[in-house]
Structure formats: structure tokens, C-alpha cells
NUKEGU-293235 format. One record per residue (C-alpha): residue number from 1; residue in three letters; x negated, y negated, z. Coordinates in Angstrom, 2 decimals. Layout:
BEGIN
     i    aa         u         v         w
   NUM   ALA         X         Y         Z
...
END
This chain:
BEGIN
     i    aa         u         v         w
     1   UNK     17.88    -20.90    -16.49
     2   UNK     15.79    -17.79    -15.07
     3   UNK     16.46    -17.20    -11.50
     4   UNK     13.76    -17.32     -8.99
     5   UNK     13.74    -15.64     -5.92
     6   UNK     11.44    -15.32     -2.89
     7   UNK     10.84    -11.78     -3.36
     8   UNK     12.71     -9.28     -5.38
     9   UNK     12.74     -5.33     -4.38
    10   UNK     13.14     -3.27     -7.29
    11   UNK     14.76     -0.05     -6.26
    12   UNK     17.72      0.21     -3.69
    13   UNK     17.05      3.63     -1.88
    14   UNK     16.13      3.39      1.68
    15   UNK     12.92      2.05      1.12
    16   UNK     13.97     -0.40     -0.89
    17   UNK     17.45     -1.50      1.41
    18   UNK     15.11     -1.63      4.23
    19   UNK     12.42     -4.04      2.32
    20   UNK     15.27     -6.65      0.60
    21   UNK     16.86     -6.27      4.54
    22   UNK     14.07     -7.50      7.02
    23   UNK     12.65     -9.77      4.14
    24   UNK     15.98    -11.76      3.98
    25   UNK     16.55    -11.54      7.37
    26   UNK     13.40    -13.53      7.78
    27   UNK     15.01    -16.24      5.52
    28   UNK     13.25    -15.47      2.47
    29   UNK     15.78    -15.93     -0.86
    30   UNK     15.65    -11.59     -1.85
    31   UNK     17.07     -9.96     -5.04
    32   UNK     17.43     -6.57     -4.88
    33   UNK     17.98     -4.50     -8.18
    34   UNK     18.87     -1.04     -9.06
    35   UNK     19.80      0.61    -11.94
    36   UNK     22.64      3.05     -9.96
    37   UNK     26.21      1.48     -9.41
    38   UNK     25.47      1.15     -6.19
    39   UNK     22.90      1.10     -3.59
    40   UNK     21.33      4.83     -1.54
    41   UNK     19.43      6.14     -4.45
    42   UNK     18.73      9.79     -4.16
    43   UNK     18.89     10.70     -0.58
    44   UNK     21.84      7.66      0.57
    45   UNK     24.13      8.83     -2.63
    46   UNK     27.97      8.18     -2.04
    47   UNK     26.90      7.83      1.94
    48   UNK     25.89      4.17      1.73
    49   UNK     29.35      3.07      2.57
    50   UNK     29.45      0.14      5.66
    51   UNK     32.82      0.51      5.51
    52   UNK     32.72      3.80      7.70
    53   UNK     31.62      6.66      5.81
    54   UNK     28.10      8.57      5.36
    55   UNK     25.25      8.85      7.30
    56   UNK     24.67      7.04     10.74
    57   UNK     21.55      5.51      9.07
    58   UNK     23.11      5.00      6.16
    59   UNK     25.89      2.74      8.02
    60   UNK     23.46      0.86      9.83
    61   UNK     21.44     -0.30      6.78
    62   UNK     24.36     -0.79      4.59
    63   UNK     25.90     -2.98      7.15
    64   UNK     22.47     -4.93      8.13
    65   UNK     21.87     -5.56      4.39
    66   UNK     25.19     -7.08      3.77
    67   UNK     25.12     -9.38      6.57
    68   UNK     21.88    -10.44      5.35
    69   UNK     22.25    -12.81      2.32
    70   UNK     19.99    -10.61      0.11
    71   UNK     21.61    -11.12     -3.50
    72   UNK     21.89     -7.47     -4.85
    73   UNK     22.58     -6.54     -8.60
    74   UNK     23.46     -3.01     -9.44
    75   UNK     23.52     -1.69    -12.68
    76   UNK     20.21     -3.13    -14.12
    77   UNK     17.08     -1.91    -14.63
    78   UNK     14.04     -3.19    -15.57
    79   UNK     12.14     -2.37    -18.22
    80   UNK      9.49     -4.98    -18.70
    81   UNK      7.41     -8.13    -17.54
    82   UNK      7.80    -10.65    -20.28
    83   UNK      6.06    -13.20    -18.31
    84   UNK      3.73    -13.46    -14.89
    85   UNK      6.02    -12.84    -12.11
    86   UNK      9.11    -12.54    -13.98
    87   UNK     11.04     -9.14    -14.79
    88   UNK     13.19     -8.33    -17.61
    89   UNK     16.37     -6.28    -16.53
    90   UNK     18.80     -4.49    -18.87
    91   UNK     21.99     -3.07    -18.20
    92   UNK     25.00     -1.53    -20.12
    93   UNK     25.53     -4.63    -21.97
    94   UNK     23.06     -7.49    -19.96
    95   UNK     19.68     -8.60    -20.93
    96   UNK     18.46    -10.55    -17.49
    97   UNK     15.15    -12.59    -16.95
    98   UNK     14.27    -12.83    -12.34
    99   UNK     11.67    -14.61    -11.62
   100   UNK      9.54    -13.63     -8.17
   101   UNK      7.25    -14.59     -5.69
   102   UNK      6.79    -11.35     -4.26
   103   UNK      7.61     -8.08     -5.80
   104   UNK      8.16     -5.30     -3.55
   105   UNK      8.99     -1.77     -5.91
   106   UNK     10.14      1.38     -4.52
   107   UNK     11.00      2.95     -7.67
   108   UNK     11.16      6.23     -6.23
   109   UNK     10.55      9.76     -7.09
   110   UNK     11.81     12.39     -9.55
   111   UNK     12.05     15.99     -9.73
   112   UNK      9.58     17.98    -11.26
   113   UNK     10.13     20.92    -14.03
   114   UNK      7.67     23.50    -15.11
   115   UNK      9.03     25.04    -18.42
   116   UNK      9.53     28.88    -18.79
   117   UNK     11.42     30.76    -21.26
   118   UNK     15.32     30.34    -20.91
   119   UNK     14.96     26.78    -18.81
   120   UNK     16.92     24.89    -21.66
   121   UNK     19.93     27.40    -21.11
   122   UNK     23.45     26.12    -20.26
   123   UNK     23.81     26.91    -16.20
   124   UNK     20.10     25.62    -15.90
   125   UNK     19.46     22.76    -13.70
   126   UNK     16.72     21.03    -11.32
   127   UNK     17.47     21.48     -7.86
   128   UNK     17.83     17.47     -7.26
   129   UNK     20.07     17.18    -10.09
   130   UNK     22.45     20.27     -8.74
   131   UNK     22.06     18.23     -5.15
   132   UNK     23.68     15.20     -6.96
   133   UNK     26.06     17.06     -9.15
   134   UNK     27.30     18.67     -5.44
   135   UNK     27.47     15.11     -4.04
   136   UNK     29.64     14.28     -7.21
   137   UNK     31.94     16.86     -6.79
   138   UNK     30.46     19.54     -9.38
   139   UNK     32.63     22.96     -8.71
   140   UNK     30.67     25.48     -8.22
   141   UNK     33.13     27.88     -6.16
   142   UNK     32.82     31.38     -7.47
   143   UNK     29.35     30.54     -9.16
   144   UNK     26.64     32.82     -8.25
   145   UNK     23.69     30.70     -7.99
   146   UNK     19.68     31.36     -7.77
   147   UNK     17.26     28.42     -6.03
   148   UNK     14.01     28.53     -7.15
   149   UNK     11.10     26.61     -7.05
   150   UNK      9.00     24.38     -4.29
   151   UNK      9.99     21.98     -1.40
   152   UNK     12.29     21.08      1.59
   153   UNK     15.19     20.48     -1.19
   154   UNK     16.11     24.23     -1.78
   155   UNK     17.23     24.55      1.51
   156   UNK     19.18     22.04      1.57
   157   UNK     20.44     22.45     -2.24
   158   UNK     21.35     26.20     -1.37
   159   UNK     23.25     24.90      2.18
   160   UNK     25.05     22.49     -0.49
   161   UNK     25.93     25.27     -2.64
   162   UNK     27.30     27.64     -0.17
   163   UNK     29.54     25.54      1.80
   164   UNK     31.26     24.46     -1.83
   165   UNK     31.97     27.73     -1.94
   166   UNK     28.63     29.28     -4.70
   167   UNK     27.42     33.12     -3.76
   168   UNK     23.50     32.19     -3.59
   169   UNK     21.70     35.37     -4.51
   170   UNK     18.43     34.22     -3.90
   171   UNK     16.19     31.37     -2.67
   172   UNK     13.04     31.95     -3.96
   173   UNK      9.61     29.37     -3.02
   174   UNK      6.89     29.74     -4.95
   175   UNK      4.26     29.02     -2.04
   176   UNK      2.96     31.83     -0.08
   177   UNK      4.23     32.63      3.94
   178   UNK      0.69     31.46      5.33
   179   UNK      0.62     28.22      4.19
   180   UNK      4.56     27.71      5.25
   181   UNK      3.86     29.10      8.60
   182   UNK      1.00     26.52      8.93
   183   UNK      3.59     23.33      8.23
   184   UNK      6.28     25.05     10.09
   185   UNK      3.85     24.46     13.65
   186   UNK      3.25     21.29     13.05
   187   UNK      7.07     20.23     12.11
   188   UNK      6.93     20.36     16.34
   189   UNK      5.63     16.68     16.14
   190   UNK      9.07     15.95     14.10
   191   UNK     11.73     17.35     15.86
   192   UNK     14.15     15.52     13.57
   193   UNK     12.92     17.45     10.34
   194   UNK     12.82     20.31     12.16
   195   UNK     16.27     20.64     13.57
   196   UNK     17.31     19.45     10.05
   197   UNK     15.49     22.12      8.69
   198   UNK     16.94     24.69     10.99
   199   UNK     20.53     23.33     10.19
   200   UNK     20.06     24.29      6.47
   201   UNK     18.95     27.07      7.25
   202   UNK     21.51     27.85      9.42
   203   UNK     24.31     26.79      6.77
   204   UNK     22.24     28.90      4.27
   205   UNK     21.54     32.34      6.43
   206   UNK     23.19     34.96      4.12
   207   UNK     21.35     33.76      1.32
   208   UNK     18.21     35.73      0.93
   209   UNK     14.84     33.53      1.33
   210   UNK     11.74     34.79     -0.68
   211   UNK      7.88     33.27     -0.35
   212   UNK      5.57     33.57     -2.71
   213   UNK      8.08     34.30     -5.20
   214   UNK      9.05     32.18     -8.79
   215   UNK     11.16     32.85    -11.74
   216   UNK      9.78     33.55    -14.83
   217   UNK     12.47     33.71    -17.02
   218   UNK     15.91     33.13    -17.34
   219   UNK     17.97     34.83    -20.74
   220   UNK     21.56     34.94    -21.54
   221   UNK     23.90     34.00    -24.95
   222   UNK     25.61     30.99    -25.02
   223   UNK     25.52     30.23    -21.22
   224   UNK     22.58     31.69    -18.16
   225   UNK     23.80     35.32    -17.62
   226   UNK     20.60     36.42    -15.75
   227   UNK     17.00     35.72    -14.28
   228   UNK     13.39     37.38    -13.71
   229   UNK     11.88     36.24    -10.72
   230   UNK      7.84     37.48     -9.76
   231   UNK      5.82     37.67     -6.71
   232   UNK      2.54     38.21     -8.62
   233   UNK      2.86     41.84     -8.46
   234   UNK      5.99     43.05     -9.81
   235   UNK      9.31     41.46    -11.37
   236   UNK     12.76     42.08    -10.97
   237   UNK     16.23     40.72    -12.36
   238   UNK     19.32     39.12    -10.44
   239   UNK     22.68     38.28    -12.28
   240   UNK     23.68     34.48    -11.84
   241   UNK     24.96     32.29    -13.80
   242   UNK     23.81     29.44    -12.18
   243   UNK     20.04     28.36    -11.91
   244   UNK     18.99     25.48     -9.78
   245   UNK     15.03     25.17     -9.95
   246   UNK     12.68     22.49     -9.28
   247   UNK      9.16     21.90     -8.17
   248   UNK      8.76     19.37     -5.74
   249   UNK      9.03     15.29     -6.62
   250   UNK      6.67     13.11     -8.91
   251   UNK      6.30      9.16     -8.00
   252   UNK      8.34      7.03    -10.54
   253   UNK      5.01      5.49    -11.61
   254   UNK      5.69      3.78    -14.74
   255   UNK      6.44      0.14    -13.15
   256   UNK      3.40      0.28    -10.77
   257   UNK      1.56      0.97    -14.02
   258   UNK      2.99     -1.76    -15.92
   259   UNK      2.21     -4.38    -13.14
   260   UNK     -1.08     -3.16    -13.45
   261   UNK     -1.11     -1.32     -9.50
   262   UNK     -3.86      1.09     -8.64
   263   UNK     -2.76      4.29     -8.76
   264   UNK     -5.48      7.36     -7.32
   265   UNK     -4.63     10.97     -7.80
   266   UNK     -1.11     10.06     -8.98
   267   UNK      0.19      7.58     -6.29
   268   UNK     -0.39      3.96     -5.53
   269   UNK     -3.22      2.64     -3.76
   270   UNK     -1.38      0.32     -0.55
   271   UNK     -3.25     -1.60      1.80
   272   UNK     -1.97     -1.71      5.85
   273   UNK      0.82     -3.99      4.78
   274   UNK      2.07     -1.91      1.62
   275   UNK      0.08     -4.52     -0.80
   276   UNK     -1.15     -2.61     -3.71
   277   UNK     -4.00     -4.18     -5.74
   278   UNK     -2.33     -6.86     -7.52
   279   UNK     -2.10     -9.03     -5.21
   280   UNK      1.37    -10.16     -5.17
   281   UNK      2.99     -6.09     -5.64
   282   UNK      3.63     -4.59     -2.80
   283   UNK      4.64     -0.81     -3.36
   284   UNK      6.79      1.51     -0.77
   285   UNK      8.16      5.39     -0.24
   286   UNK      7.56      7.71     -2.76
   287   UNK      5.26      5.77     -4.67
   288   UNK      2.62      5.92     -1.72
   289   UNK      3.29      9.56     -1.16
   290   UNK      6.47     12.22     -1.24
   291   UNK      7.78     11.84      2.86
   292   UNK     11.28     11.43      2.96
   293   UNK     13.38      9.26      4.36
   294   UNK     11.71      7.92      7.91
   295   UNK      8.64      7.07      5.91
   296   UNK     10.18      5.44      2.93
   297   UNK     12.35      2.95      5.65
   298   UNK      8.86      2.59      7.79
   299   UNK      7.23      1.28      4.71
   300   UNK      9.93     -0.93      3.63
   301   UNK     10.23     -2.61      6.97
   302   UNK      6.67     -2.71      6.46
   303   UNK      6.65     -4.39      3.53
   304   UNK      9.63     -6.62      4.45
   305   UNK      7.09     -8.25      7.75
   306   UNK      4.21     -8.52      5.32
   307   UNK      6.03    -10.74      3.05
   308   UNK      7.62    -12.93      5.87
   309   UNK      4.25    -13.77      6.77
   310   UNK      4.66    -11.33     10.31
   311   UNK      1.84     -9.36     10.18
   312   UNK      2.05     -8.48     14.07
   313   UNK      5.50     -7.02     13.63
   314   UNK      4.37     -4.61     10.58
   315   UNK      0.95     -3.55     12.67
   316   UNK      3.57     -2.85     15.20
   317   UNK      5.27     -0.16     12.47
   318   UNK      1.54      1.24     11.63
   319   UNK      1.21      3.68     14.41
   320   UNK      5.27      5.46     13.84
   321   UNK      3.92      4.94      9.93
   322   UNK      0.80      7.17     10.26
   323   UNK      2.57      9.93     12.26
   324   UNK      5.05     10.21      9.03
   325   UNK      1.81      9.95      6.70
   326   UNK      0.60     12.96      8.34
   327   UNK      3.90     14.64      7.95
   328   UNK      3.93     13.68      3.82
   329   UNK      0.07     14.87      3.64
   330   UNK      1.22     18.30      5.74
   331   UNK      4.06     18.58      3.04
   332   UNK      1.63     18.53     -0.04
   333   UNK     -0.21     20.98      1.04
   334   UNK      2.45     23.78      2.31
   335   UNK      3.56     23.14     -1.00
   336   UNK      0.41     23.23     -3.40
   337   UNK      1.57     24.81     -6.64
   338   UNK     -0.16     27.71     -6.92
   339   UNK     -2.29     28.52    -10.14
   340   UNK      0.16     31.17    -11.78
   341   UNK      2.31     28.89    -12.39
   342   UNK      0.09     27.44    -15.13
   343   UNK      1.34     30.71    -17.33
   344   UNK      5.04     30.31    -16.81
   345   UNK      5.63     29.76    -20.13
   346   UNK      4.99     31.42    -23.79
   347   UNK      3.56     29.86    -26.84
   348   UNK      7.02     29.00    -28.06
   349   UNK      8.42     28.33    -24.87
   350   UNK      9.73     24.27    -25.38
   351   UNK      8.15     21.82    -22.71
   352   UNK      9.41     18.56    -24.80
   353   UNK     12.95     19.20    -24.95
   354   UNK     14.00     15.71    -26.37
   355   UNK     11.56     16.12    -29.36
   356   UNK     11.62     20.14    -29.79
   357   UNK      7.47     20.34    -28.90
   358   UNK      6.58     23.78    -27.70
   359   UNK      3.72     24.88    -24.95
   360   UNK      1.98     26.62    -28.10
   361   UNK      1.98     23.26    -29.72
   362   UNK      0.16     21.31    -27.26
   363   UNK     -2.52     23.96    -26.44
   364   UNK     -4.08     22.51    -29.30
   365   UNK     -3.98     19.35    -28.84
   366   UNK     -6.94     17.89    -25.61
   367   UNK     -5.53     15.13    -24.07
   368   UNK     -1.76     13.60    -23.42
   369   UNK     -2.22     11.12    -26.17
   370   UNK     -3.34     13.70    -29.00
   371   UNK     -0.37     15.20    -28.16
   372   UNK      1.40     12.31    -28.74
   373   UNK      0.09     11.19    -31.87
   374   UNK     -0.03     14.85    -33.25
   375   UNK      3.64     16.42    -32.11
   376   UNK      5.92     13.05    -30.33
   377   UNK      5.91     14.80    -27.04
   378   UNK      6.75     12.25    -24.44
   379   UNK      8.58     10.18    -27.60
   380   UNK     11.95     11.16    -27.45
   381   UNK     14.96      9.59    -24.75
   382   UNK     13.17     10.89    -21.65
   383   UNK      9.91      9.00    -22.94
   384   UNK      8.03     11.76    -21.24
   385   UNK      9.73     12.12    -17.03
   386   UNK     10.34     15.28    -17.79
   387   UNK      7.35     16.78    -20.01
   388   UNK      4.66     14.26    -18.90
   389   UNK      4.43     15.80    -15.39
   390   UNK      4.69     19.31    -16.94
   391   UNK      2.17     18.82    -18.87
   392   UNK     -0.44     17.09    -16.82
   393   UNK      0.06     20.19    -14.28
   394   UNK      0.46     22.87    -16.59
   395   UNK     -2.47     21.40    -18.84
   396   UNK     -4.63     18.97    -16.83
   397   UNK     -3.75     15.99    -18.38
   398   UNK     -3.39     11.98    -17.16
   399   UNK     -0.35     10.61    -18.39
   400   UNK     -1.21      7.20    -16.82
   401   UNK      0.18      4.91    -19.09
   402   UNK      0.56      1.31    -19.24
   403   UNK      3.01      1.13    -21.75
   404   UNK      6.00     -1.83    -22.02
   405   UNK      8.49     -1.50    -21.53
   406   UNK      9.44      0.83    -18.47
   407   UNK     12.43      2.45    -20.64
   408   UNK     13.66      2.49    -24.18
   409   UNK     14.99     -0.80    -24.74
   410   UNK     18.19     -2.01    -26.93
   411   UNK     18.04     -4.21    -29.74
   412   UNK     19.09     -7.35    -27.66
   413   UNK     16.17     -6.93    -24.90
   414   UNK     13.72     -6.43    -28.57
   415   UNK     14.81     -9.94    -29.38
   416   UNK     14.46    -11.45    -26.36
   417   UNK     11.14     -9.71    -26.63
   418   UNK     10.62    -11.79    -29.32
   419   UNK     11.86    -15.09    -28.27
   420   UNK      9.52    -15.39    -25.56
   421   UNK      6.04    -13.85    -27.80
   422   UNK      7.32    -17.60    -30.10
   423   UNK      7.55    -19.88    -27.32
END
């Protein structure tokens, strides 16, 4: 028999811990499901612990959503909707029908790459993934590490480095001082992110920190020996053999999609309550737009009211909510990628790793689907996180799919694919 819940929250970050919290708290019956073996996601990993350890906020949550009654299953993900208002979740060796009355997702964000010759090199990583591998205990002591690329995170992933004992040679962020000088004033109306920002980079000070400034190329043999980073003008080399470079985050869009949710200029469309434009999906954090963590566990407690029936208590939220909207629109724009970027890399400069498709490849193709059907880019284990946002930046295109299901599936999800298409 196919459990039902009140409301299931797909996605245990913050956003997510927040929603399944306050919704269960109001006495609804609240799954919450995440792939990870436990529950933080990106920015809670390994601090999620009520027992004592991690982050204040991490603590608090943790400890509110246990005491709460919300079911949580770890280890699942879900990868289709074989039926209205029912999910399909897979894990290692679990094929799992929930069935829903509400659906809240906050699916997240992922890091974006921007191919260039040399990215596929041993000792080349994104900067969220070398933030993880740090949080994992990945030794890096010795290391001499670049940071490259656009955001908050290189800060922070350069701090990480350092104090685990890496010699960072260079941070290097590819927008220009003007438009980081404009954020930086109005960072005053956050004094949280700004004294976190000042703390990394505090904890990264010897490192040298470059605007306007990318790499272009990283060589070496067997392993990363060495890198060429630009500022438009001229280019110069810098021995490392450790490269952590990423461009900012992408919304994990592919479940919105699937549900059949709005999405406008590449994040969901919400409503005052989070409710996207089915109208039993409500979508919260990254999907709505990249603001860290305040705004991701604004619009879960958002969320969390809305489907309790309380509007008055998530109107109440709106007001703290629009101050961190601000912030996530200020953050966009200091961090535009700027047009060069487009050239990073050569004709036979890979984009689809998983399926060997090179930049030169696609330039002939005109939309993300040609590409598809001409040269399986976007086909391969990935199904197209990584190259899919490369290539709509780096070539214009929409790679707004609805496409079941979410991930590739195994051969026991196929058949219960099947089952339920003969009932």
C-alpha cells in the first residue's frame, strides 16, 4: 500500500528542514525525502547534528525537526511522478511509491562549470565540490591551490583550503571591481553576510584576490601542473596543482519541470505563499532565486504556514523575505558573467564530458535538442547538470526540459514503470 502523507518536502537542506518542520508542527502528517544520508544538503553538511555539533542554526533546526513527528527518509530520490500526486523514489536498492497532498520541493542548486582547455585534468574541481571534499576530510596540506571563478563561495572555499593547511596562490573572480564595490555597499543592510564575508576574508588574507580576472587554461601530464589566468588584456601562468573553479549556482530545475511549474528566466515562478503554478507545488530556496541560507529557511517557513492553512503567519515572514530577495537580486548582478567568457574554450575543448562532445561539435548544431539528437550531449550519467548549463550560457540555448524521469533510473523503477502504464 502507497503511503500518503499530508505534504511531502522533497529536498532536506535548510529550506527544505524548515518547510517539513513548521508544516508538521502544525499537525499536518509530513514526509521529508532526500537523496543524501542525511539531512543539511549543501550548506548544513556534517553540521546538522542535534546531538551538539555544527552550526547554531543548524542545532536548532535539527533539534525542532526531530521533535516534530515529520517522517524523514534519507537515501531516496525521486525520479518520477507515475501518478497525480504521487512520487516515485529510488534508492541504492528501493523502488518507493508517496503519495501527497501538498508537495513542497526545494531541490536546490548546483554549481556551475564553463569548459576551457585542461578542465577535465586530474587536480581539477568545482569550487562547491572542493567545499564538500574539505567538509569530508579531503587532504589538501601541502597542495598549492588556485580559486577561480564567480560568487561568495571562493572566499569561503579558499578560507577552507588554507586553514587545512593548502598554499592558495591565487583567488581570481571573474567580475570586474565596480560592480563588486556596488554589492559590497549595500551588504550594510546584512550585517550577517557581511561580517561573514569579512571572516573569510580574514581567514583567507595572504592569499592574493584578483577582479576581473579568469583562467583560461589549465595544462599538465598525468595530473594539473599549471594554469593561465586573463584579465582581458594580458595572461600569465601560476604553478598549482590544485584547481578549484566554479561559476556561481544553477536551480536544480528538473523536478519543477516535471511537475509541470512555471519556470521564467531559469527559476520558478512563486506566488506570496511559495505556490508555484500548479496549484498544489509549492517551490522554495534556490529554485526561486540563488540567496543563501536566511532566504532558503524564510521561504520554507513560508511555505510550511501556507500549507497549514496560516496565511497571517507567512504574510508575517513577507517583509524579512523581501529584504533577502533584494539581497539574492543584488547577488546576480555583482556577479553577471561577463561576455568573454563565452570564448573560454577551443573547438576541441570537451563541454560533454560523460559522452566525449566537444564545443566545436555543438557550434553546429542550433538548439539544445539538435545537439542532442546529432552528438548525445546531455545523454550520458550526468543527463546534462553539468553541460546543459554550459551550454545554454556559453551558446544561448533553453535546456527546459520536461523529461521523466528526474534521473537515470534502474531496471526495477523501469518495471514498476510499467506496472502502473497496465493498470
Amino acid at each position: 500500500m502507497t503511503p500518503n502523507f499530508d505534504v511531502v518536502v522533497a529536498g532536506a537542506g535548510p529550506g527544505g528542514i524548515a518547510a517539513a518542520t513548521v508544516a508538521a508542527e502544525a499537525g499536518l502528517r509530513v514526509c521529508l525525502v532526500d537523496d543524501n544520508p542525511a539531512a543539511g544538503g549543501q550548506i548544513w553538511r556534517g553540521q546538522a547534528d542535534s546531538a551538539g555539533a555544527g552550526s547554531r542554526d543548524a542545532r536548532k533546526w535539527m533539534q525542532r525537526l526531530n521533535a516534530s513527528g515529520c517522517t524523514v527518509w534519507t537515501g531516496l530520490r525521486v525520479v518520477s511522478e507515475p501518478a497525480a500526486q504521487m512520487l516515485r523514489l529510488e534508492g541504492q536498492d528501493t523502488v518507493r511509491d508517496v503519495a501527497f497532498g501538498r508537495l513542497i520541493v526545494a531541490t536546490g542548486a548546483r554549481e556551475r562549470f564553463l569548459s576551457f582547455p585542461g578542465w577535465t585534468l586530474p587536480g581539477v574541481m568545482g569550487a562547491g565540490a572542493a567545499q564538500a571534499f574539505l567538509k569530508a576530510g579531503f587532504e589538501v596540506s601541502g597542495r598549492r591551490a588556485v580559486v577561480s571563478g564567480s560568487g561568495p563561495l571562493l572566499l569561503a572555499v579558499a578560507a577552507g583550503l588554507r586553514s587545512k593547511g593548502a598554499r592558495v596562490a591565487g583567488i581570481f573572480e571573474q567580475a570586474p571591481a565596480a560592480q563588486l564595490a556596488q554589492f559590497a555597499r549595500t551588504l550594510a543592510r546584512h550585517p550577517g553576510k557581511l561580517l561573514e564575508g569579512v571572516q573569510y576574508q580574514w581567514q583567507a588574507r595572504f592569499a592574493p584576490y584578483r577582479t576581473g580576472c579568469w583562467v583560461v587554461k589549465a595544462e599538465g601530464g598525468e595530473q594539473l601542473e599549471r594554469v593561465t589566468v586573463s584579465n582581458g588584456r594580458r595572461q600569465w601562468r601560476i604553478d598549482c596543482d590544485l584547481l578549484a573553479c566554479g561559476y556561481n549556482l544553477v536551480p536544480n530545475l528538473e523536478l519543477p519541470l516535471l511537475l509541470g511549474c512555471r519556470v521564467e528566466q531559469g527559476l520558478v515562478h512563486v506566488d506570496e505563499g511559495q505556490q508555484s503554478s500548479r496549484a498544489d507545488v509549492l517551490c522554495v530556496g534556490e529554485l526561486t532565486g540563488v540567496g543563501g541560507l536566511e532566504k532558503a529557511l524564510l521561504e520554507g517557513e513560508i511555505a510550511g504556514w501556507t500549507v497549514a492553512g496560516d496565511r497571517a503567519r507567512a504574510a508575517a515572514l513577507r517583509v524579512s523575505l523581501r529584504r533577502q530577495n533584494g539581497f539574492a537580486q543584488g547577488l546576480a548582478q555583482a556577479f553577471a558573467l561577463r561576455p568573454e567568457l563565452r570564448s573560454l574554450p577551443a573547438a576541441e575543448t570537451l563541454v560533454c564530458r560523460c559522452e566525449d562532445v566537444s564545443y566545436g561539435a555543438l557550434c553546429q548544431q542550433d538548439s539544445w535538442r539538435a545537439a542532442k539528437l546529432q552528438t548525445r550531449v546531455g545523454m550520458g550519467a550526468c543527463q546534462g547538470r553539468v553541460c546543459g548549463s554550459a551550454a545554454a550560457f556559453l551558446l544561448g540555448w533553453e535546456k527546459h526540459e520536461k523529461r521523466p524521469p528526474v534521473f537515470p533510473t534502474t531496471v526495477a523503477g523501469m518495471a514498476a514503470e510499467i506496472a502502473e502504464i497496465e493498470k
